[in-house]
C-alpha positions in Angstrom: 3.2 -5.5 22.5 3.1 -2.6 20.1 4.7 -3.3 16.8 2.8 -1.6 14.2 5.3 -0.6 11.9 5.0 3.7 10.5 6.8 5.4 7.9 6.5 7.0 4.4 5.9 6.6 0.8 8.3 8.4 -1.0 10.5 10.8 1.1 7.8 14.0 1.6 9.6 17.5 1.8 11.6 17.7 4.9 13.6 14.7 3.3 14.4 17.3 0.8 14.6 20.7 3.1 17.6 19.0 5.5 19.9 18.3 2.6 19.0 14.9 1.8 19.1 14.0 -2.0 19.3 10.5 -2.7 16.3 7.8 -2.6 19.4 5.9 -0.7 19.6 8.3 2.2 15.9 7.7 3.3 16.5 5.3 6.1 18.6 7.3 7.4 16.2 10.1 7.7 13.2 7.8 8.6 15.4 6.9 11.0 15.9 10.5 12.8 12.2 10.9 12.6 11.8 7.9 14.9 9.9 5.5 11.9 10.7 2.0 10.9 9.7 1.4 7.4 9.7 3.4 4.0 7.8 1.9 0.9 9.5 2.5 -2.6 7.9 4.1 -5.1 7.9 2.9 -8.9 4.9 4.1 -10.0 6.7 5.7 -13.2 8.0 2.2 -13.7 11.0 -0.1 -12.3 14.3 2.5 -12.9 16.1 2.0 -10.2 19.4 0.2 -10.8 20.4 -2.6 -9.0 23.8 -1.4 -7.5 21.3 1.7 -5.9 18.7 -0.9 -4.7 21.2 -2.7 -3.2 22.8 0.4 -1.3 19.1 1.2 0.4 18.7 -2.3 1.4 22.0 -2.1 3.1 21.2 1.7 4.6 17.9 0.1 5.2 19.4 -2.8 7.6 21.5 -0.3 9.3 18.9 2.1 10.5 16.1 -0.8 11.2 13.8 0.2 8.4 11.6 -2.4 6.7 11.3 -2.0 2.9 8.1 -2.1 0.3 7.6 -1.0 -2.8 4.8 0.3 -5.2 4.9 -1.3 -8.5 4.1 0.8 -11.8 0.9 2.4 -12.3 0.2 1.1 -15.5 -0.8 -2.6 -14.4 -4.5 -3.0 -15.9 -5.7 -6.6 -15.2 -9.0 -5.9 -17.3 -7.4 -6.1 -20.6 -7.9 -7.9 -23.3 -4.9 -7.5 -25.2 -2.2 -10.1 -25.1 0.7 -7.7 -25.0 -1.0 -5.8 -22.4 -1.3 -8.4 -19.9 2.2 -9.6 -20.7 3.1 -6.2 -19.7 1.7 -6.7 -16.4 3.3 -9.8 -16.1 6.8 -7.8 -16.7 5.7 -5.0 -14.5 5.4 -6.8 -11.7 8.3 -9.2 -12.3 10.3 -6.1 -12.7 9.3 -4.5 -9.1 10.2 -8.2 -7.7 13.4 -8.4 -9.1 14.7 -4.7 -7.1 12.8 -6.2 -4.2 14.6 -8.7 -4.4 18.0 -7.4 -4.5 17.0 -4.4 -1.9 15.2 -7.1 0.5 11.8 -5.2 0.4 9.2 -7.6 1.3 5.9 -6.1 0.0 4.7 -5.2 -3.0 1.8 -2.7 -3.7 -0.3 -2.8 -6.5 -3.0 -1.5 -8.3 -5.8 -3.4 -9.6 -6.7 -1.0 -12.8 -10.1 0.1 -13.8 -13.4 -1.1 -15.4 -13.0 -1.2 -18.7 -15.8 0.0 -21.1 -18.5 -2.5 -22.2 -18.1 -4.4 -19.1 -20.1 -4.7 -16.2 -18.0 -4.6 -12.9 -18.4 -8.5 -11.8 -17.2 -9.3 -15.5 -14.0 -7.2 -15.5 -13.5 -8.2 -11.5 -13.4 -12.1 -13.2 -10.9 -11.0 -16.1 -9.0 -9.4 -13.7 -8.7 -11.9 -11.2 -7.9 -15.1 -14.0 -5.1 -12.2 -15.0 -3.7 -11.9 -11.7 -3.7 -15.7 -11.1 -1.6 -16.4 -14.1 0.7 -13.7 -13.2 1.2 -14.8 -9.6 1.4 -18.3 -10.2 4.2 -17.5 -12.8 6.0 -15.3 -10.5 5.9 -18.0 -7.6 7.1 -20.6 -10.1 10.2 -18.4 -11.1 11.7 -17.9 -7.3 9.2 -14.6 -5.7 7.3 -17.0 -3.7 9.1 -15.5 -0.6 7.1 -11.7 -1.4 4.1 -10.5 -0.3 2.0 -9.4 -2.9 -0.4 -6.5 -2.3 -3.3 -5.5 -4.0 -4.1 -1.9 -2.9 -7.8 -0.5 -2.5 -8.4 1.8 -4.6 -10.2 5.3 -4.2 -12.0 5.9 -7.6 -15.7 4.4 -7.8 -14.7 3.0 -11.4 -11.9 1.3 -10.3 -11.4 -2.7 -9.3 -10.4 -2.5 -5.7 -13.6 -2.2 -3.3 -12.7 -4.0 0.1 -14.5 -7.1 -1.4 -12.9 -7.0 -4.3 -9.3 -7.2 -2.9 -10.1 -9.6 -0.4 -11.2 -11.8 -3.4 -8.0 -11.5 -4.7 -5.8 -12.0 -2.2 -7.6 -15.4 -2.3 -5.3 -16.3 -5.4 -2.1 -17.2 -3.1 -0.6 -18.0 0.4 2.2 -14.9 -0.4 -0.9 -12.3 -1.0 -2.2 -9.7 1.8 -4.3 -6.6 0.8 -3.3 -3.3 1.2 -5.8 -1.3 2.7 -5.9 2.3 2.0 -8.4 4.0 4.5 -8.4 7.2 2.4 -9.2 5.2 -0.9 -12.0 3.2 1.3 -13.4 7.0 3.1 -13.1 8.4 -0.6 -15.3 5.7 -2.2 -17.2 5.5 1.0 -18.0 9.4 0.7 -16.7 10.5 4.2 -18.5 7.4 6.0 -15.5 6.4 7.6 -15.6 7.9 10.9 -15.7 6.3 14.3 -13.7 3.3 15.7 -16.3 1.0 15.0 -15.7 1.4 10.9 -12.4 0.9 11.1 -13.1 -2.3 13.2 -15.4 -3.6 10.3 -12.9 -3.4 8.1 -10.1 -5.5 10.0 -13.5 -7.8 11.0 -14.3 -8.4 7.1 -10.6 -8.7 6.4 -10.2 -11.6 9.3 -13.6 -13.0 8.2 -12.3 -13.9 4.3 -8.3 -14.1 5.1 -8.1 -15.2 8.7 -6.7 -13.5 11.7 -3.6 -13.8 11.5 -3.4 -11.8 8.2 -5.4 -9.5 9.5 -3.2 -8.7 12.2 -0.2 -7.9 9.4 -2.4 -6.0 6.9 -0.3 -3.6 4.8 -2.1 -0.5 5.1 -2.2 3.1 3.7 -3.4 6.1 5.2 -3.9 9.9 4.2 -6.5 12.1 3.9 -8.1 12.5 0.2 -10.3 15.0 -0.9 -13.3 13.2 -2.9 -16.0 13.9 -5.1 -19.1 11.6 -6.2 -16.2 9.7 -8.4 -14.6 8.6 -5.3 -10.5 10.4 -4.3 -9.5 13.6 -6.2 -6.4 14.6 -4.5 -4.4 13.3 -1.7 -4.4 16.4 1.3 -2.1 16.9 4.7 -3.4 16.1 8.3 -4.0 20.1 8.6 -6.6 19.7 6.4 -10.0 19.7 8.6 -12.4 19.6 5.8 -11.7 15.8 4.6 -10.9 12.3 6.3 -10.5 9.9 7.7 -8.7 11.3 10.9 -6.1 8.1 12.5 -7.0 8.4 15.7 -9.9 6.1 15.3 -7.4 3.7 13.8 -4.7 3.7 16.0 -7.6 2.5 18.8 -8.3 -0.2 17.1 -5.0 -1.4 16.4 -4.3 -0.9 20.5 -7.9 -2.7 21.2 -6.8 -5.4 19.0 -3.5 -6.1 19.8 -2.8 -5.7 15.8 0.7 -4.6 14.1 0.3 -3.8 10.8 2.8 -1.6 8.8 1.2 1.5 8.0 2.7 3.7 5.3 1.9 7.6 5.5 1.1 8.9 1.9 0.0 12.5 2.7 1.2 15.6 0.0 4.6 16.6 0.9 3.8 16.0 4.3 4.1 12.3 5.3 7.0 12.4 7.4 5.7 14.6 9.8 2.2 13.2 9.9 3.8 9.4 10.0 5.0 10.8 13.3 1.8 12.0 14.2 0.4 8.5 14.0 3.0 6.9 15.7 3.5 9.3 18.6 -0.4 9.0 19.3 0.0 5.1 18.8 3.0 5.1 21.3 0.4 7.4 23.8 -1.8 4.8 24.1 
């Protein structure tokens, strides 16, 4: 049964070019474009007020459209400084509490990077101890019920290999990663081709997590530009030059019988390339 789940992060620019204005009105459109879900974005931190959050949970309802969101950007796990990591405590606390109230049911985050003077296994260790406190906290105070979502990441210097955020989501039942194929090709250096790599991917997600979360991954895609640092900028599905193309994807998830959500994060253009994804997915 096919019920991978497509749609958007952030509105793109034919949100913008029919009239639309309002982060509220999204489902709506989502909804005219034929996709089902629309992840949230707060990377500039948690502003959103609640009477807004709760009117796009109710639009969201009406027009069938799961909800995510993206926490804040700022989230460093590697720190050492106390205010700092209660910062990321309040970060992601924050981005629960509008989940909450908008019944999103994911939430993506970022890892953060290496920080100077420390090799990579020690700063994947502070990290992790971080993220168990936070999570553990946020579980105890009623956001049990969320999935959290640490995101792959695309720079070489940042936490967030594949192994890395399977580690993670070791921390808690309620945690699932969010693979981002473009981060993965970008840090990969284009070796993210054929059917077969994306298979090893879901395979070494199954492998540490178990199939069943494997079949639910939260997942990214777009295609990135990179350089020998891993992603530079994220690119449109015109672009010929850089991957990863879906196609390969979207076999996988039909050889599979997976149903992941899969949020499209290409520049301006996600909408219409969501649609591309899901219209070759429906093909199949």
């Amino acid at each position: 049964m096919k019920n991978a789940k497509f749609g958007t992060a952030g509105a793109g620019d034919l949100f913008y070019a029919k009239g639309y204005k309002n982060s509220e009105n999204v489902p709506e459109f989502l909804a005219s474009m034929g996709l089902n879900v629309f992840e949230y974005q707060c990377g500039r931190g948690v502003r959103m007020k609640g009477e807004k959050a709760k009117l796009l949970g109710e639009n969201a309802k009406k027009h069938n459209i799961s909800l995510s969101i993206h926490a804040p950007y700022y989230i460093s796990l590697t720190t050492a400084d106390k205010d700092k990591q209660e910062n990321n405590f309040r970060y992601l606390k924050e981005t629960a509490h509008i989940a909450k109230i908008m019944e999103a049911t994911r939430i993506v985050f970022h890892p953060g990077s290496v920080s100077k003077g420390l090799d990579r296994e020690d700063a994947f260790e502070i990290a992790y101890n971080a993220l168990k406190k936070i999570i553990d906290r946020l579980n105890s105070q009623g956001y049990s019920d969320i999935i959290f979502c640490p995101e792959t990441m695309g720079k070489i210097n940042q936490l967030g290999d594949l192994d890395e955020t399977l580690r993670f989501c070791k921390i808690s039942e309620n945690m699932i990663p969010c693979i981002d194929f473009g981060h993965l090709n970008s840090r990969m250096q284009g070796a993210l081709n054929s059917a077969n790599d994306f298979e090893n991917i879901f395979h070494k997600v199954a492998e540490k997590l178990g199939e069943d979360k494997a079949k639910i991954v939260h997942c990214h895609f777009s295609k990135i530009e990179y350089g020998k640092g891993g992603e530079k900028k994220h690119l449109t599905f015109a672009d010929n030059q850089y991957g990863p193309d879906f196609e390969p994807l979207v076999e996988v998830l039909i050889k599979k019988g997976y149903t992941p959500t899969i949020i499209c994060e290409s520049a301006g253009t996600q909408a219409e390339d969501a649609r591309a994804m899901l219209d070759y997915y429906n093909s199949k």
